[in-house]
C-alpha positions in Angstrom: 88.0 24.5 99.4 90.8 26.9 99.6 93.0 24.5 101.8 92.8 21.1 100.1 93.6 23.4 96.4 96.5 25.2 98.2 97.5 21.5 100.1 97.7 20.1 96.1 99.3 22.8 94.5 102.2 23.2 96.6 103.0 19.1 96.3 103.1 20.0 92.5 104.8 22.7 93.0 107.4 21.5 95.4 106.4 24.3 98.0 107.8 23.2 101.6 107.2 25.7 103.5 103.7 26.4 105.4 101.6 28.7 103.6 99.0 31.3 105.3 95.8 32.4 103.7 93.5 35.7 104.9 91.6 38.1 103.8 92.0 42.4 103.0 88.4 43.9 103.1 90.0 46.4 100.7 92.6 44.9 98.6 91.9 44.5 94.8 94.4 42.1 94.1 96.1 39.1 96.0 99.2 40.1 98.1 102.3 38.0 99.4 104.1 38.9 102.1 106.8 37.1 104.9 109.9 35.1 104.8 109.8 32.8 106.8 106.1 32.1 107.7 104.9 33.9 104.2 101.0 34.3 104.3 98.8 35.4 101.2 96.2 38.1 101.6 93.5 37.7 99.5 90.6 39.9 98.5 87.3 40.0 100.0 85.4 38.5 97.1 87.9 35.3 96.5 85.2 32.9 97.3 83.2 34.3 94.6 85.8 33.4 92.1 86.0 30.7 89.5 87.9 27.4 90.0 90.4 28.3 87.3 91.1 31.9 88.8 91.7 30.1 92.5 94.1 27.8 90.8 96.2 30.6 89.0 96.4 32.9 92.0 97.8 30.3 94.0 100.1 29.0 91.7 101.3 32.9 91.1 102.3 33.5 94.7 103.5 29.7 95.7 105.7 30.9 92.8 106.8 33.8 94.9 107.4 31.8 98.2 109.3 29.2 96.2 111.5 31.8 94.4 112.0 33.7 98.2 110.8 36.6 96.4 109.9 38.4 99.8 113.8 38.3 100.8 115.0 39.8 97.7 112.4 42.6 97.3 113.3 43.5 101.3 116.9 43.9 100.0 115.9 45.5 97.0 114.2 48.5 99.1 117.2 48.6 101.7 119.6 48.9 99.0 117.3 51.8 97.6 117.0 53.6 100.7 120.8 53.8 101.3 121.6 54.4 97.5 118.8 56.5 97.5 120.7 59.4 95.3 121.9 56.4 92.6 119.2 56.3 89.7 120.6 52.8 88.7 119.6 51.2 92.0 116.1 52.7 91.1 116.4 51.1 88.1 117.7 47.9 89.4 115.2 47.5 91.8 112.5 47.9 89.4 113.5 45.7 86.4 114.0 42.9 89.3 110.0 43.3 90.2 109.1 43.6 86.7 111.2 40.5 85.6 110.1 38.7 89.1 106.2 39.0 87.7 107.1 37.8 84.4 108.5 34.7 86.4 106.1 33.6 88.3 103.4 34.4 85.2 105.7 31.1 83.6 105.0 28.9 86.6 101.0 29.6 85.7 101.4 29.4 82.4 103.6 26.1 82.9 100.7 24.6 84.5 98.3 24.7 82.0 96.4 27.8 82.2 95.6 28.9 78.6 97.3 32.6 78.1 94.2 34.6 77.0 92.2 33.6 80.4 95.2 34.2 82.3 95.6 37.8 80.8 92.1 39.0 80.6 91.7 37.9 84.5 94.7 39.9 85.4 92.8 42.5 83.3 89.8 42.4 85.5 92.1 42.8 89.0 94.1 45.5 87.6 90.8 47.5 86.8 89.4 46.8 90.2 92.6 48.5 91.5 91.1 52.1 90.8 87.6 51.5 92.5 86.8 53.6 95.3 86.8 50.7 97.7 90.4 50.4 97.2 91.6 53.4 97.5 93.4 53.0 100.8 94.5 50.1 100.2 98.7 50.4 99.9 100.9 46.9 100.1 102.6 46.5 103.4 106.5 47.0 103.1 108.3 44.1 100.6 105.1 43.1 100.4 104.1 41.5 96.6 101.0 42.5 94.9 100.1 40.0 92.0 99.4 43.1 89.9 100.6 46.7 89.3 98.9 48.7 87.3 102.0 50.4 85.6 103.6 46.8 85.2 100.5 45.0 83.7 101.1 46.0 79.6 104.3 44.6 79.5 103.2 41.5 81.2 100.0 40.7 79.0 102.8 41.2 76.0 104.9 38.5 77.5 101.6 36.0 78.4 100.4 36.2 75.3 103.6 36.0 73.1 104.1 32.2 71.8 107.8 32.4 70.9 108.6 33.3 74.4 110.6 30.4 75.7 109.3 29.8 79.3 111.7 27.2 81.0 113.6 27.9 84.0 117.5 27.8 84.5 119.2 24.2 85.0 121.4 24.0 88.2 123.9 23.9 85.5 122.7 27.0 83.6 122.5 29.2 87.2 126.0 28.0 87.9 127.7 29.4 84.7 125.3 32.4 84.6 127.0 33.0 88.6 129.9 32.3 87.0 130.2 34.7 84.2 128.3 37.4 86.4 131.3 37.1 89.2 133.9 37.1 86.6 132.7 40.3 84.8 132.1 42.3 88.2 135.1 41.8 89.9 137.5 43.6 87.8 135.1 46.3 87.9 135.3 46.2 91.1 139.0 46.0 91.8 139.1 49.6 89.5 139.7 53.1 91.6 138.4 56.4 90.2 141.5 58.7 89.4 141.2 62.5 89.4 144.1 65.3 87.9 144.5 67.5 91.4 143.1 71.2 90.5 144.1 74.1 92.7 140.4 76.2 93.7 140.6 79.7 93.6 139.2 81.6 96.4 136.7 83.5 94.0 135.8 80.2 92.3 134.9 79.2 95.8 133.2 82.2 96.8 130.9 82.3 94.0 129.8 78.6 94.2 126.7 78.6 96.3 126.4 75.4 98.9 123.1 74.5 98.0 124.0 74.6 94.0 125.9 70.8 95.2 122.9 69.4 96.1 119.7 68.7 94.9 116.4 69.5 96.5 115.0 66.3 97.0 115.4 62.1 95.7 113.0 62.1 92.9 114.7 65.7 91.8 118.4 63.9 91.0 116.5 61.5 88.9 115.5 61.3 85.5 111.9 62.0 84.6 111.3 57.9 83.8 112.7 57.0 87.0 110.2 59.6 88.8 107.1 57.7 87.0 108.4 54.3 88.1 108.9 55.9 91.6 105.8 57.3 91.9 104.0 54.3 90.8 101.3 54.0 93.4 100.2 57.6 93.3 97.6 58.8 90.7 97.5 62.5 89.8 94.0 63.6 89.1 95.2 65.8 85.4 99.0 64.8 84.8 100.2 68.1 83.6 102.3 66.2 80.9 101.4 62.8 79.7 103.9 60.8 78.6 104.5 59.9 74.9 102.5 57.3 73.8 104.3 54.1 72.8 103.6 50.9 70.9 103.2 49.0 73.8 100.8 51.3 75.6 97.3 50.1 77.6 94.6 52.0 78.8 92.8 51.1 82.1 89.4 52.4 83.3 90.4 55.2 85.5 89.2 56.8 88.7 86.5 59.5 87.6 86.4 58.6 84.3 89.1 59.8 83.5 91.6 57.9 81.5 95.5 56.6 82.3 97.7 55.9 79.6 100.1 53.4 80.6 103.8 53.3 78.9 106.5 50.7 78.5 109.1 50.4 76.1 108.6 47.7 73.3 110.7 47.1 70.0 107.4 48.0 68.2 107.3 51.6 68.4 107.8 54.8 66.5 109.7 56.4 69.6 112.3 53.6 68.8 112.2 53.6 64.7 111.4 57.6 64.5 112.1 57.5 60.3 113.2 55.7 57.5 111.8 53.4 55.2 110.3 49.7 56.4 107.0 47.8 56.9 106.5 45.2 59.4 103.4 43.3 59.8 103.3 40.6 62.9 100.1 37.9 63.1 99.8 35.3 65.7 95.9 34.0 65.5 95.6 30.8 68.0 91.6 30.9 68.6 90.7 33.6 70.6 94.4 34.1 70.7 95.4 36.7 68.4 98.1 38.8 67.5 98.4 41.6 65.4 100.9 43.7 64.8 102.2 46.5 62.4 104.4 49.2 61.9 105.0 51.6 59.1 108.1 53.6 58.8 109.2 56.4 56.1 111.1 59.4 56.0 108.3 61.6 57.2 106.1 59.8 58.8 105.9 56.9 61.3 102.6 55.0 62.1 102.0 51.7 64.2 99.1 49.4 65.6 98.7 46.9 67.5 95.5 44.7 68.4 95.4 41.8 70.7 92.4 39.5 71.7 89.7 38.9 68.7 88.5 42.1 67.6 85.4 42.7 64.9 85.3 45.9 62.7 82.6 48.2 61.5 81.2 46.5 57.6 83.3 49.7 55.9 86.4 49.1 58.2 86.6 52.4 59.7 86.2 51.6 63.2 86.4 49.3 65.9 83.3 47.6 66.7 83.6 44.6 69.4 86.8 43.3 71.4 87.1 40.2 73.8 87.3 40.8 77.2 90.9 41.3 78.0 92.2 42.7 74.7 92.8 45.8 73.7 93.8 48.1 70.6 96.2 51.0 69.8 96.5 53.4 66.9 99.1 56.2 66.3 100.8 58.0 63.8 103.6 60.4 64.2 104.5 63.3 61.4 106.4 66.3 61.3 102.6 68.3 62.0 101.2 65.9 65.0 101.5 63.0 66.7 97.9 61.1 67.3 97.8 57.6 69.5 94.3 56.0 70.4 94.1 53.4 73.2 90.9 51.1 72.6 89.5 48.9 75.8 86.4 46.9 75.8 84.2 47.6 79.5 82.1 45.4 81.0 79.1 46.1 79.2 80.6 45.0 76.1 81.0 48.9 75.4 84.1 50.2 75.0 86.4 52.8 76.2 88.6 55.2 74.0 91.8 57.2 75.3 93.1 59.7 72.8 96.4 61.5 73.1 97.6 64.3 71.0 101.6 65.4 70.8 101.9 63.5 74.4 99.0 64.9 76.3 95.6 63.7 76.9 93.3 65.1 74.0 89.4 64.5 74.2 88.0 61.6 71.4 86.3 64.4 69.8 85.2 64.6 66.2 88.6 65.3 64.8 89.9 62.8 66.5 87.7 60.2 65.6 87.6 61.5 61.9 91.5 60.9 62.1 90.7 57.2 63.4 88.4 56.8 60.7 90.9 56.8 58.0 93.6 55.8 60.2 92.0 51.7 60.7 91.4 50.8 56.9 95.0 51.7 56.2 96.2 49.3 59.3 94.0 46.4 58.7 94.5 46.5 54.6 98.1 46.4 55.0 98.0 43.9 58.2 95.5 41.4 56.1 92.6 41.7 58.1 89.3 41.0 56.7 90.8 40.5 53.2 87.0 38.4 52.1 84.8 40.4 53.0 87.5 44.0 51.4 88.0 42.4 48.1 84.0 41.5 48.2 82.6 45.1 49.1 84.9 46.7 46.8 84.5 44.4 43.7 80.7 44.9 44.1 81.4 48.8 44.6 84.1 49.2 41.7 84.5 45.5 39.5 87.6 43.6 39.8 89.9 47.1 38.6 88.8 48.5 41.6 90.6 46.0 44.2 93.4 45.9 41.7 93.8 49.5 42.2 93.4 49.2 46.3 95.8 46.3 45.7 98.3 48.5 43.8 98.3 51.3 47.0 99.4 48.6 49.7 102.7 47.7 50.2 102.9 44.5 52.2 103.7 41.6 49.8 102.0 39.4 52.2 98.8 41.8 51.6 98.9 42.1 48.5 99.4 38.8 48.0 96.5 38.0 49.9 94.2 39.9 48.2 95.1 38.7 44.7 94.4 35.0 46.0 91.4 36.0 47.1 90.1 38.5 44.3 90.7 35.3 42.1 89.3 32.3 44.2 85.9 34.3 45.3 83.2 35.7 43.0 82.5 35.4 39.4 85.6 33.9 37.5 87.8 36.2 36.2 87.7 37.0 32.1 90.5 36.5 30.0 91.4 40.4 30.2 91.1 40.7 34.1 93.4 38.0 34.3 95.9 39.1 31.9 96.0 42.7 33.8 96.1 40.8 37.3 99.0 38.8 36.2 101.3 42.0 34.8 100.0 43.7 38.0 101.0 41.3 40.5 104.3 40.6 38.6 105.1 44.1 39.1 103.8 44.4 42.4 105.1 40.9 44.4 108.6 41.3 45.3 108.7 37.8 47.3 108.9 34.9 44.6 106.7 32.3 47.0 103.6 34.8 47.0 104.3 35.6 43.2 104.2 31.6 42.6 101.4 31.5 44.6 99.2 34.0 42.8 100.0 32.6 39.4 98.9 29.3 40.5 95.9 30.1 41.2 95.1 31.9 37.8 91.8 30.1 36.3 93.3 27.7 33.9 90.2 28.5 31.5 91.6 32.1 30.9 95.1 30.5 30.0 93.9 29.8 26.4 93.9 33.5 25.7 97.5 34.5 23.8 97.4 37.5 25.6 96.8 35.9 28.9 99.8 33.5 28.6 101.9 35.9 26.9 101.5 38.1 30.6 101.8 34.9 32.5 105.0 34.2 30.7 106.3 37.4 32.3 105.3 36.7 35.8 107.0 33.4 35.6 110.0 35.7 34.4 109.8 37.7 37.5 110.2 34.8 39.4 113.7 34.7 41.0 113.4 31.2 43.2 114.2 28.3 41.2 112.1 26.1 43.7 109.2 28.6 43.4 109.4 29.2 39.8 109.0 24.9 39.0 106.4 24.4 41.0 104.4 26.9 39.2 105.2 25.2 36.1 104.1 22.0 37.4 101.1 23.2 38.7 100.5 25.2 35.1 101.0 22.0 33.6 98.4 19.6 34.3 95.6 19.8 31.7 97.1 23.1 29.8 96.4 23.3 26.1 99.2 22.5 23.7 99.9 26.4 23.4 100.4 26.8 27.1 102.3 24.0 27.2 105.3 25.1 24.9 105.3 27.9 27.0 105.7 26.3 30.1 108.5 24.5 28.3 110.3 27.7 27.3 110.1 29.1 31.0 111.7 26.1 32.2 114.8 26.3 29.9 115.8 29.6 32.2 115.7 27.5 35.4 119.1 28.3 37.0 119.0 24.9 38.8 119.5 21.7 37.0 117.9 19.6 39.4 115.0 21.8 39.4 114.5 21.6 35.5 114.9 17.9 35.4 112.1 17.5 38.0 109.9 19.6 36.2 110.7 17.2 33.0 109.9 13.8 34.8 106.4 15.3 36.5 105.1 16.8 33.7 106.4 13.9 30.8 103.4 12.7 30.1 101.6 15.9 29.0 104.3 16.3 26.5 104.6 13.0 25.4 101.2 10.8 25.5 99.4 13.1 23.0 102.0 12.2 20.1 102.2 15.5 18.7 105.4 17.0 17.1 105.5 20.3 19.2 104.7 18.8 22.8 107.6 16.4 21.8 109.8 18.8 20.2 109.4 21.3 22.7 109.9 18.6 25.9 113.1 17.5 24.2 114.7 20.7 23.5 114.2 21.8 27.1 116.3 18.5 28.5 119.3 19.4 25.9 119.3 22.6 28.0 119.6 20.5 31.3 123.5 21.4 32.4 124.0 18.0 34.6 124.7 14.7 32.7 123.0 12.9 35.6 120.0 14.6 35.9 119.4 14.9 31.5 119.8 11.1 31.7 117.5 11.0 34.7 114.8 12.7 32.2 115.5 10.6 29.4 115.1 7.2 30.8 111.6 8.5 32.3 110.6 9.6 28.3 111.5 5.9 27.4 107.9 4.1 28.1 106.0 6.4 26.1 107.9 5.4 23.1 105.9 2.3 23.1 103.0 4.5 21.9 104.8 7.0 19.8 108.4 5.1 18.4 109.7 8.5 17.5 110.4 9.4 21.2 112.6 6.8 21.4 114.7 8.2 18.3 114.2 11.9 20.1 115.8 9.9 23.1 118.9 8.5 21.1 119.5 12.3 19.4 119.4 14.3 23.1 121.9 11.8 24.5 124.3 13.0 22.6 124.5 15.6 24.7 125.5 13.9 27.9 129.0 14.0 28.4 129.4 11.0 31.0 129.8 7.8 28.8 128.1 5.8 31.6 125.2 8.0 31.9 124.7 7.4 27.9 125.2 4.1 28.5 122.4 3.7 31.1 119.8 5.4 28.9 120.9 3.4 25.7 120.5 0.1 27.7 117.5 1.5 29.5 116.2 1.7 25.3 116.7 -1.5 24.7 115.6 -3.7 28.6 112.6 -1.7 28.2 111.9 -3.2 24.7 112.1 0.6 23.0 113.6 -0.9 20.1 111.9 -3.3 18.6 114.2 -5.5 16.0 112.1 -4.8 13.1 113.2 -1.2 13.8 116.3 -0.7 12.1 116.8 3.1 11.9 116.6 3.4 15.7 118.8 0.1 16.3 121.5 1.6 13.7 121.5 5.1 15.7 121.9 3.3 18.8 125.1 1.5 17.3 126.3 5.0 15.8 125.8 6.7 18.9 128.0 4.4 20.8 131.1 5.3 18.5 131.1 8.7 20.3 130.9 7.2 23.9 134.6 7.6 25.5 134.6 3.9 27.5 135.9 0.9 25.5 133.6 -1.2 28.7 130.2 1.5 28.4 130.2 1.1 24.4 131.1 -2.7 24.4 127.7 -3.6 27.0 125.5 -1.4 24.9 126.8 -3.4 21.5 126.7 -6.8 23.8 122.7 -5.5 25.0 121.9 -5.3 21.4 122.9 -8.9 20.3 121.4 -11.0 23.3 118.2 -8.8 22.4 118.2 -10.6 19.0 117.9 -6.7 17.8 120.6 -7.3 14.7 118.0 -9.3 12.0 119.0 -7.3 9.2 121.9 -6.8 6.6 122.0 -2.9 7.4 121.7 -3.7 11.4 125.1 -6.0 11.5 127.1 -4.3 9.2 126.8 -1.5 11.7 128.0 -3.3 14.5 130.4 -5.3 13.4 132.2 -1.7 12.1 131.0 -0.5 15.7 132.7 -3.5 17.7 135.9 -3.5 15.2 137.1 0.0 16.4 137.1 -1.0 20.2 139.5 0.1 21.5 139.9 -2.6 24.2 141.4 -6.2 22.6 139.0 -7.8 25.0 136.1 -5.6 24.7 136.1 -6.8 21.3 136.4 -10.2 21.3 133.2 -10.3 24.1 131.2 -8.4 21.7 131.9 -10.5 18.8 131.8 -13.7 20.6 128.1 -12.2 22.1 127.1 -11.6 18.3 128.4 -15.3 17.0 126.0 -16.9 19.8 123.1 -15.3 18.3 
């Protein structure tokens, strides 16, 4: 079973060399070992394991043979035992295991092992690590262990982060990267340390103790983060100082039952963003692969969160009640009086476990603490998002729809809030006239971002537009809208099926569109609510907004779309004549008046629109654009009266073009 997976995965992998598999009665984990015949050790209960665990484990370490990883992490030791007194070779040599992990996690996940199964089965292995049965169990020298227990909470971050890009380096890529490495180092180190000579007194020299040169011991000359990385395999029964609990910190289930808080550094952290004034809220929900992150900043206080894997909460949000196997969840909040953190793992049971730190040190989950929890969660997952149905439910059943506008009003995410208004107005009875009046001068004063402003307005019932108080605050929200994009599509949305009322308002909002392009589109969509009921005001109000349309192209652009609706209502097409006096490109007034009359706008017993069309032409600057409008009216047979002719033979006499003329009359004397 194990041969025939191991004989397959290495042809996929490309793995040459033989590899050796036996067995540890008490290791926890799989271990790697050998360069040049490398064997993998694997646990005494592997042949209990699932298919898909088999598969990963082997992919993991034929990752490390492929990658020589057993060659470099030899070097890496003898290079710290003769720069044993460097801290940076410490360092070196750790970031180079913790990035070597973090490699071969991207052949697995390359493979096609889903991320969440991957990191709750490292989950399970790193727990085993602290079982009795293991404790004796140490990795042989250069040996690679599939997981460390103070490594694993940055690698679960990197599994299950989507954005992470997990490729490796072209030969190309490795080249330049050698490249650029060799050409930075080597002037460093072609440089020579220079010291100014200093003449040592004898009673400077008597007074200097020998052993004040040196330090005790290795870990002694290093700094306290280097000792923990050092140390690593070692587990203190009561740490006499925890360390401060950052944003990326894991519990495991400890020896004892007694809890270790695990630390690595992590962009989302009050360690790293101790004051100031910011929010940042971070979903990622794929299935049971989920995300969530947030972090609050002001001048005084500092709190973050973090839950990853599906989690459920108590019905009144105030504590944690389920979370998948392989998640976890962490709480903390820093002020100038304490500094709280709880780290939330789920057991095997389906119980789960609870560490609780208090200013750095490991508190008990007592009463206070929970109490602090308590109120801690509902202002995390309110301003995360999280379980926004079932929030705006219970409180509107608690409170009434001013209720969740005041819980609304205390949040400051935009996304939230946002949120919460779609929901308060989609679920439940439909809102009154009043409720929707104070929602939309709420959430105009609340919504900073203009798409979740445009969003919310949308979705106002249409039934409580009717009320003048309603649209009067609806007006304002549309004010508040500073996308021109944003800001149209509301109005088109509005538009649809609004009442006359609403409708002139909507016009009105779009005359302070910044964009041209935007107004004109919001003129073509929307056309025929202004223009197929006949009435004065739609139609007044429809054309007054184009004559506020800055671009020639895009006004005429709106004016040939009004031209089939003057086939039910003739006046548009004298509302079409007047506006184009506005454009300032003869040829875009002369595609709209020709536009008129292909589209039969004009008929020829309508004089007053075919003598407005010839008057209108006498302000057009091209001799060629006037003389195929006058030419477009005589084919048409438009010029059957006295009044009509007179007109254009006046029109066509003051031409300026000798030629022009003569086609325009010689056009006229056909007919």
């Amino acid at each position: 079973m194990w041969l025939s997976l191991t004989q397959r995965l290495a042809n996929r992998l490309g793995v040459t060399r033989p590899l050796i598999l036996l067995r540890g009665e008490r290791l926890a984990v799989p271990v790697t070992w050998g360069i040049v015949y490398p064997a993998v050790l694997l646990p005494q209960d592997a042949d209990s394991w699932s298919e898909e665990r088999r598969r990963f484990v082997l992919v993991h370490e034929m990752a490390h043979v492929k990658r020589f990883d057993a060659l470099t992490q030899l070097l890496a030791q003898i290079s710290v035992a003769v720069f044993w007194f460097d801290p940076l070779v410490w360092l070196a040599a750790h970031r180079m295991r913790v990035e070597r992990e973090h490699a071969c996690d991207d052949y697995v996940l390359r493979d096609g092992t889903a991320p969440s199964l991957y990191a709750g089965e490292l989950l399970e292995m790193v727990r085993s690590i602290g079982m009795p049965r293991h404790d004796r169990a140490a990795p042989a020298f250069a040996a690679l262990a599939m997981a460390r227990r103070s490594e694993f909470e940055g690698r679960m971050l990197a599994i299950l982060d989507p954005r992470l890009d997990r490729h490796t380096l072209t030969r190309r890529g490795t080249l330049m990267t050698a490249v650029i490495v060799a050409l930075l180092t080597l002037p460093l180190a072609a440089l020579r340390p220079f010291q100014q000579p200093t003449a040592a007194t004898p009673a400077t020299a008597a007074a200097t103790p020998a052993s004040a040169t040196a330090p005790a011991s290795a870990t002694e000359a290093l700094p306290e983060s280097f000792k923990v990385s050092i140390s690593e395999a070692a587990t203190p029964k009561e740490p006499a100082s925890a360390p401060m609990w950052g944003s990326a910190s894991i519990a495991m289930t400890p020896k004892q039952g007694k809890a270790e808080p695990i630390t690595s550094t992590s962009p989302w952290s009050c360690d790293r963003y101790p004051v100031g004034s910011s929010l940042s809220v971070h979903s990622h929900i794929d299935g049971n692969n989920q995300i969530r992150e947030f972090l609050l900043s002001s001048p005084d206080r500092c709190a973050e969160a973090a839950v990853i894997g599906k989690a459920v909460f108590s019905p009144d949000e105030t504590r944690l009640a389920q979370l998948a196997v392989g998640g976890f969840a962490r709480f903390r909040e820093r002020t100038s009086a304490f500094d709280r953190a709880v780290t939330i793992t789920p057991v095997g049971d389906g119980s789960l476990s609870y560490v609780a730190l208090n200013n750095g040190r490991t508190a008990p989950f007592d009463g206070t603490m929970q109490a602090w929890l308590s109120q801690f969660i509902p202002e995390v997952l309110r301003e995360a998002g999280i379980n926004v149905p079932e929030r705006v439910a219970r409180i509107r059943t608690q409170g009434g729809v001013s209720a969740v506008l005041e819980e609304i009003g205390r949040m400051r995410s935009s996304g939230a809030k946002s949120a919460h208004y779609q929901e308060l107005i989609k679920s439940g009875p439909l809102l009154t006239a009043g409720e929707t009046e104070r929602l939309a001068q709420q959430a105009a004063r609340d919504l900073k971002s203009s798409g979740d402003l445009s969003t919310v307005i949308q979705q106002l019932p249409k039934s409580s537009l009717r009320n003048p108080q309603t649209r009067q605050a609806v007006a304002g929200a549309l004010s508040q809208i500073k996308s021109s994009g944003d800001r149209t599509n509301t109005l088109q949305v509005l538009a649809p099926n609004a009442d006359p009322e609403m409708l002139v308002m909507l016009a009105k909002a779009a005359e302070t569109l910044p964009s041209s392009g935007d107004k004109a589109n919001f003129l073509m969509a929307t056309a025929s609510e202004y223009l197929t009921p006949g009435t004065a005001m739609l139609r007044n109000a429809f054309f007054k907004t184009t004559s506020t349309v800055q671009s020639s192209g895009d006004m005429a652009n709106v004016l040939i779309s009004a031209i089939p609706y003057s086939h039910s209502s003739p006046q548009v097409a004298l509302e079409v004549i007047e506006t184009s006096k506005n454009l300032v490109s003869s040829g875009d007034a002369a595609n709209v008046l020709l536009s008129l009359i292909s589209q039969r706008a004009i008929q020829s017993g309508n004089t007053r629109a075919t003598v407005e069309v010839i008057e209108r032409t006498l302000t057009m600057a091209s001799s060629g654009d006037r003389a195929n409008v006058l030419i477009s009216l005589a084919t048409r047979n438009l010029l059957t009266n006295a009044e009509s002719r007179d007109a254009f033979l006046k029109a066509a006499a003051v031409l300026p073009s000798d030629g022009d003329r003569a086609n325009v009359l010689a056009a006229a004397a056909r007919r």
